[in-house]
C-alpha positions as a printed Julia matrix, in Angstrom:
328×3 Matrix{Float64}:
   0.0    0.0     0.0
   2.59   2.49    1.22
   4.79   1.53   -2.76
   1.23   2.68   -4.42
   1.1    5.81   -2.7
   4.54   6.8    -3.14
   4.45   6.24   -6.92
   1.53   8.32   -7.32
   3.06  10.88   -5.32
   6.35  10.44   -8.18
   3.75  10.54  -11.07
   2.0   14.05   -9.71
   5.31  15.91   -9.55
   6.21  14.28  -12.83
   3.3   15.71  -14.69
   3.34  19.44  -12.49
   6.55  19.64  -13.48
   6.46  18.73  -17.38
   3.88  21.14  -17.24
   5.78  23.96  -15.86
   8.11  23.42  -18.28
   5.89  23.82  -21.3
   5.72  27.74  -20.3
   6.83  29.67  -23.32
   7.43  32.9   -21.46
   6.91  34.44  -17.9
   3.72  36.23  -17.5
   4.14  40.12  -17.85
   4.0   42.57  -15.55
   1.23  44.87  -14.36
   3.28  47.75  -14.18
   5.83  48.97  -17.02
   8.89  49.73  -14.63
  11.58  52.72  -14.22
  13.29  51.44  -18.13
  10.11  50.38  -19.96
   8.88  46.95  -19.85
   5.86  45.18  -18.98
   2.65  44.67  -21.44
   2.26  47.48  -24.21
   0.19  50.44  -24.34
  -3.46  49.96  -25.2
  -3.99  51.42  -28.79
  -7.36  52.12  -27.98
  -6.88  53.53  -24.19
  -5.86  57.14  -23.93
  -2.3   57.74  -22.79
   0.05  60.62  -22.31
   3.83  60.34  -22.8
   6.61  62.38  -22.12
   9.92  61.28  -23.76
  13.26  62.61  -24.09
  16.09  61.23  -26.28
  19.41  62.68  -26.6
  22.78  61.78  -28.67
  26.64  63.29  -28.53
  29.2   62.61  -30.72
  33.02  63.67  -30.35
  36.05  62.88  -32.97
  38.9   63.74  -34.19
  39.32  64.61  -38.06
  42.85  64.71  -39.68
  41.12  67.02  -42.75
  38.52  69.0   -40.87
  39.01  71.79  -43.49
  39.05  72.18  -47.12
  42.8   74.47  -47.0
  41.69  77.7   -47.52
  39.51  80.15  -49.73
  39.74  82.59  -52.44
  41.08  80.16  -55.07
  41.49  76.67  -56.14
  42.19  74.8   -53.58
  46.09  73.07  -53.45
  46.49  69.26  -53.72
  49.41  69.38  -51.8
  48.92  71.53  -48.92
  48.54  69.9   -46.09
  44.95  70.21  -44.29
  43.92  70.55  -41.23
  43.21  68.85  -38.42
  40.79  69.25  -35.42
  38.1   67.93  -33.34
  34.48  67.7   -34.21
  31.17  67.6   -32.18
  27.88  66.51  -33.06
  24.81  66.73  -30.71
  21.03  66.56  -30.44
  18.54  66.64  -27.73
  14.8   66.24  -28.08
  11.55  66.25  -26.16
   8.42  65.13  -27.32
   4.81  65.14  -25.68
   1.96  62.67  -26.74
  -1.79  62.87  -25.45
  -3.97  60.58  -27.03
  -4.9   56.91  -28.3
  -4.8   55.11  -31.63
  -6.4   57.66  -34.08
  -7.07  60.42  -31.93
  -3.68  61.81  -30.65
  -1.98  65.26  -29.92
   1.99  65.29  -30.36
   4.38  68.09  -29.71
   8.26  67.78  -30.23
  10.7   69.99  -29.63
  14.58  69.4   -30.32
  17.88  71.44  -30.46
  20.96  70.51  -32.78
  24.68  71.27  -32.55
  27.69  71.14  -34.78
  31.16  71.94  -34.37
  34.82  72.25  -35.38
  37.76  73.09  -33.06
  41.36  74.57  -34.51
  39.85  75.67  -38.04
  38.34  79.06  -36.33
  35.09  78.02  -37.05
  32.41  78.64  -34.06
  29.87  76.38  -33.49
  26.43  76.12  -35.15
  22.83  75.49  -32.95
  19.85  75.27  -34.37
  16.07  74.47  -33.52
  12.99  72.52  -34.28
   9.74  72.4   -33.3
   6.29  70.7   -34.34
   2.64  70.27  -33.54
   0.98  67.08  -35.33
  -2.55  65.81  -34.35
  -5.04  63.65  -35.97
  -8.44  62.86  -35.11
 -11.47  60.56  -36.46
 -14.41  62.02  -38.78
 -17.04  59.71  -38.07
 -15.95  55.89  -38.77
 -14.71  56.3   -42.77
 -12.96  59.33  -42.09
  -9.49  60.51  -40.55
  -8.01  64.05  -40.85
  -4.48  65.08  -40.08
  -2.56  68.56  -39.48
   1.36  69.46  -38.78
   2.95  72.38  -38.71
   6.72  72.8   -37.91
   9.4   75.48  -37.28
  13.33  75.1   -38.09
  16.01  77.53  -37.85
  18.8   75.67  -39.43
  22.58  76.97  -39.59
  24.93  74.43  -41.54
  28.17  75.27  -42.7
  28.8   75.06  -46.37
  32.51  74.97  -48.22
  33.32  78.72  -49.62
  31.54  79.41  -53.08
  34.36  81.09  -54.01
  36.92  78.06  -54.11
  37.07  75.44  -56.94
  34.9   72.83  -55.0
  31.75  74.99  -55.65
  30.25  74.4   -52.1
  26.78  76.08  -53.31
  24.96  74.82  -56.87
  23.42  76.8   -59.27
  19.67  76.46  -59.75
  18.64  76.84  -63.71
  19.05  80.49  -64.56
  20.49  81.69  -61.67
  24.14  82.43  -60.74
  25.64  81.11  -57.43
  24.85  83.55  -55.2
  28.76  84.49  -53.85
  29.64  86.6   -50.5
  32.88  85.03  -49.32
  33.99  87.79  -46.24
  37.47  88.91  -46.41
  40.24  87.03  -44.7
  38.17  83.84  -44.39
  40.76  80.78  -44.55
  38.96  77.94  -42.9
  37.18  77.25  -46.02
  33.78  77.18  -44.49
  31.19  79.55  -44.31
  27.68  79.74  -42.21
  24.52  79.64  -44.11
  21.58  80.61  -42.01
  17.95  79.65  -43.01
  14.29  79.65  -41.19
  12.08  77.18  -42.53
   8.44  76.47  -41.66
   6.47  73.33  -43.49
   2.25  72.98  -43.03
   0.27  70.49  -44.05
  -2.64  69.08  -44.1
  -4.25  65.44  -44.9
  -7.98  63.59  -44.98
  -8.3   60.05  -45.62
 -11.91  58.49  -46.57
 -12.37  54.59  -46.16
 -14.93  53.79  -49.23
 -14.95  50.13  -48.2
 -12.78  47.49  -46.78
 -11.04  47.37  -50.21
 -11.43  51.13  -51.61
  -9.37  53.92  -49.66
  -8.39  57.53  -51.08
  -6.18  59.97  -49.29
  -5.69  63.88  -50.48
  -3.14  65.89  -49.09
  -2.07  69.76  -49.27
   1.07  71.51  -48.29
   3.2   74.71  -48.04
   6.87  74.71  -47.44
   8.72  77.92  -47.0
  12.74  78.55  -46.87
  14.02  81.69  -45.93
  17.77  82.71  -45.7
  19.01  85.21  -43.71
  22.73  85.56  -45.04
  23.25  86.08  -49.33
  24.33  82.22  -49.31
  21.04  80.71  -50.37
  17.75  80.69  -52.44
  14.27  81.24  -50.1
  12.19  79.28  -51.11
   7.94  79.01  -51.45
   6.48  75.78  -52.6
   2.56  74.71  -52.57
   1.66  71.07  -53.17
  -1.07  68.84  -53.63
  -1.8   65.18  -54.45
  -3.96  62.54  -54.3
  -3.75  59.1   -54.09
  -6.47  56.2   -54.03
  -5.77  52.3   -53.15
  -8.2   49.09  -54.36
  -7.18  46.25  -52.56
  -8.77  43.52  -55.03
  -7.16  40.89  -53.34
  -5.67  39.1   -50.23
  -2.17  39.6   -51.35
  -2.74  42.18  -54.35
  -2.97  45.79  -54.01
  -3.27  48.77  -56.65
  -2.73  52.1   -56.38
  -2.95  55.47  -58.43
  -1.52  58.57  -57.84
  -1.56  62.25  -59.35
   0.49  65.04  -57.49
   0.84  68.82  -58.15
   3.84  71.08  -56.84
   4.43  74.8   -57.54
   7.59  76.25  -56.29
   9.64  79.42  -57.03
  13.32  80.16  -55.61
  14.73  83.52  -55.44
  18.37  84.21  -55.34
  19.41  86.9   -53.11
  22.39  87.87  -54.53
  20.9   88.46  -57.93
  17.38  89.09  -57.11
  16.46  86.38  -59.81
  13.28  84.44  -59.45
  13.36  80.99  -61.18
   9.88  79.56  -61.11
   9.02  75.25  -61.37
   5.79  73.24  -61.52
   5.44  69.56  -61.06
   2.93  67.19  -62.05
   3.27  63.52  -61.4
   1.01  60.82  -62.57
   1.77  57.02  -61.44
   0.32  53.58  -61.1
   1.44  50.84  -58.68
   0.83  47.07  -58.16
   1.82  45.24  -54.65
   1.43  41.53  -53.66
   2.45  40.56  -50.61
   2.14  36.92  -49.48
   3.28  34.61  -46.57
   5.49  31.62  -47.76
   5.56  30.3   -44.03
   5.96  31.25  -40.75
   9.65  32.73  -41.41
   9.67  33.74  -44.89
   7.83  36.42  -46.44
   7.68  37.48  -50.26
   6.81  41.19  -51.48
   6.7   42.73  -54.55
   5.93  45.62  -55.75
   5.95  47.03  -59.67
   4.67  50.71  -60.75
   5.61  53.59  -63.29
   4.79  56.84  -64.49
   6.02  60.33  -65.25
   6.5   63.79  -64.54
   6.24  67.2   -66.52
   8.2   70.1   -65.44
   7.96  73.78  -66.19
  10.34  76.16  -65.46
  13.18  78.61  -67.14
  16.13  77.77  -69.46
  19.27  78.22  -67.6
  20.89  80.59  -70.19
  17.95  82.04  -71.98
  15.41  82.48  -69.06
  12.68  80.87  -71.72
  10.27  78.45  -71.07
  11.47  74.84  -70.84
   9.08  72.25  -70.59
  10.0   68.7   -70.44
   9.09  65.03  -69.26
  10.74  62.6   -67.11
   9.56  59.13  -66.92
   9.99  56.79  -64.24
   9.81  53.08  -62.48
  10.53  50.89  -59.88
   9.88  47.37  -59.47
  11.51  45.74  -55.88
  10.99  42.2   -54.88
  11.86  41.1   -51.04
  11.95  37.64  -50.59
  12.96  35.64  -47.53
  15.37  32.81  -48.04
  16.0   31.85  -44.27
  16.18  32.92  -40.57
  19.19  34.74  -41.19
């Protein structure tokens, strides 16, 4: 009686413990923890998030600088040499849930060289997205962002033509006196809106229709501002599992005006396209996409040496395939 009882006993923790090892993972937490973690966020539960991301990057650079403006630039000469510093920080705030959010970020950028005389650069960025349902076929989205953006640019006025021309307008040129570094720095404010609605026809029909304005302003003679309006629409039939189509048309008007010249060179766009996608599971680790589409594009804008109209077409295609062949 008392063998019986003991080799039941040996079959119980046999099976609890076979059983306990057929757990694939530990359950997850309730809570998400100082460093992340735990279950993620509920798509469909509002939510606000505060995040903050920063990056630094330090070197050294044995030819920092070009050797010099106010000519062609010397082969043999030997260049210089310093250190160089890269950094970002950013901040973003998001309120919201899936399809009904409020986002603000917010970030500042730095660049530097050290023994070329060159001071360091900091710019800005800022921008205010939301998006928000229209009854259930319907989503609408807004942005609008803010940039103040100093680079540094190599000297027009040596042989490695830091700035390019635009058509019909001459490198704007305003290299200070005594500059030797070889770069100079090109100031600009930029500010890009936009605006986009998205109407669900059925599961299989969906159109989007967007509208923009970008705007580039310079503040030194070393650039072209910039005004550009833009507009397309797009619409997607899904006419299968794995098979997608999609059309597309697209405006864009832009002008550029040199400041050094006072030139204004206008352009218009208009693109016209077609696209097919499959997409299809081969098994649980390999995938297969394609995708195959063309089209073209008609410009308008100003012959370079004649400042006459020039119209002209530009045709284009793509056709990428992604296939897995393993794990690895």
């Amino acid at each position: 009686m008392r063998r019986t009882i003991l080799m039941a006993l040996v079959c119980v923790c046999a099976a609890a413990a076979d059983a306990s090892a057929q757990q694939v993972q530990r359950p997850a937490r309730p809570y998400r923890g100082l460093f992340g973690g735990g279950p993620p966020a509920d798509p469909n539960r509002t939510r606000s998030e505060l995040t903050f991301t920063g990056s630094l990057l330090v070197g050294h650079d044995s030819s920092v600088s070009p050797g010099g403006s106010g000519g062609a630039i010397d082969p043999t000469l030997e260049r210089r040499s310093g250190g160089t510093l890269t950094g970002e920080g950013a901040l973003k705030y998001f309120h919201g849930r899936d399809r009904r959010s409020v986002s603000i970020d917010g970030r500042a950028v730095t660049l530097g060289y050290t023994g070329i005389g060159v001071d360091p650069t900091l710019g800005g960025y800022a921008s205010l997205s939301g998006e928000t349902n229209l009854g259930r076929v319907m989503q609408l989205r807004l942005y609008q962002s803010f940039a103040y953006e100093p680079t540094l640019v190599l000297d027009s006025t040596t042989s490695t033509g830091g700035l390019s021309p635009i058509a019909g307008v001459d490198a704007p040129v305003a290299a200070p006196v005594g500059v030797t570094s070889g770069y100079l720095e090109q100031r600009s404010w930029s500010s890009n809106s936009s605006v986009s609605l998205d109407r669900r026809w059925t599961p299989r029909h969906t159109t989007q229709v967007v509208a923009g304005y970008l705007r580039s302003t310079f503040l030194d003679e070393l650039g072209y501002d910039t005004r550009s309006v833009s507009t397309h629409a797009s619409h997607s039939w899904q006419f299968a599992r794995t098979s997608t189509f999609r059309t597309l048309y697209s405006h864009n008007d832009s002008t550029s005006d040199a400041s050094a010249s006072g030139l204004t060179t206008p352009m218009t766009h208009q693109r016209i396209d077609a696209s097919f996608g499959y997409a299809r599971r081969l098994s649980p680790t390999r995938h297969l996409s394609l995708s195959m589409g063309g089209g073209g594009t008609y410009v308008t804008t100003l012959n370079s040496a004649t400042r006459a109209d020039l119209n002209y077409w530009m045709p284009s295609g793509a056709g990428p395939l992604s296939v897995d062949l393993g794990r690895s």
